[in-house]
N, C-alpha and C positions, 0 to 999 in steps of 0.2 A: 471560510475553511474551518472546519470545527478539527480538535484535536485531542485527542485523548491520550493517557500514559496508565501501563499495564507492566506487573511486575510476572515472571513465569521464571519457578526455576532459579530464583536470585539475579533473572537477567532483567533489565529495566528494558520497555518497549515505549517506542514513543509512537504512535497509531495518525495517520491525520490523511482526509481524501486530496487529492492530486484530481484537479479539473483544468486541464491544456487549454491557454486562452487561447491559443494559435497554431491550426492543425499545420498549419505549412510548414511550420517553424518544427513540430514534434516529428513530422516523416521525414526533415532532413536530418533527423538523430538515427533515421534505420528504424524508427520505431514502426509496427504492425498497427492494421486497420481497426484492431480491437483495442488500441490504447486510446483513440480518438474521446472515448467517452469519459477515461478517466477510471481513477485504481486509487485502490484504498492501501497505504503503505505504511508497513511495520518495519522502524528501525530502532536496531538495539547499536551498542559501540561497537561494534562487528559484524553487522548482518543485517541487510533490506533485506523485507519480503516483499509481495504485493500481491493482491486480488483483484482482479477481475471480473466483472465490473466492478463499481462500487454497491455494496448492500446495501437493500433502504434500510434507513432507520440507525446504520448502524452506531449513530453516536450516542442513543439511547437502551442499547446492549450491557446486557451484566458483564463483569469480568469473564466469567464463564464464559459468554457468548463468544465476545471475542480472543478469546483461548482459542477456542475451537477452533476459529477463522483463522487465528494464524498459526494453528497446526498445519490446516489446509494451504498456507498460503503458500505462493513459488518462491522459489529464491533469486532472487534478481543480482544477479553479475552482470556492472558498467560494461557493455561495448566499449573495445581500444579501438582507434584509429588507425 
C-alpha cells in the first residue's frame, strides 16, 4: 500500500489506495460491485473522500495532480446500522 500526504487549503490529506483482500467480507458492509477493485482514499481530520477506481500511477502524481483528484473525489459518509 503506497501512501502519500497532501496539504490543500491548510487542510492536511492523508492519500493511500484501499485493495479489499476479501470480497465476501467487503459486500457484507452493503458495499457496491465497483468497490470490488478498490479506491484510492483521501482522509483529512474531518472528511473521507474516495475515487473510483484507483488511478494508475497515482503515487507518482505531482501535488497538482492529486489536487485535482481530490477535488473530483466523492465524499464518503460511514453506513449506520
Amino acid at each position: 500500500m503506497a501512501m502519500r500526504e497532501l496539504v490543500r487549503q491548510g487542510v492536511t490529506w492523508t492519500i493511500w489506495d484501499v485493495r479489499p483482500t476479501s470480497v465476501a467480507r467487503l459486500r457484507l458492509t452493503g458495499a457496491t460491485e465497483v468497490l470490488e477493485g478498490g479506491w484510492l482514499c483521501f482522509e483529512s481530520q474531518g472528511e473521507k473522500r474516495r475515487v473510483v477506481p484507483i488511478p494508475e500511477g497515482w503515487e507518482a502524481w505531482s501535488d497538482d495532480d492529486l489536487g485535482s483528484c481530490l477535488e473530483g473525489a466523492e465524499v464518503h459518509t460511514r453506513r449506520r446500522a
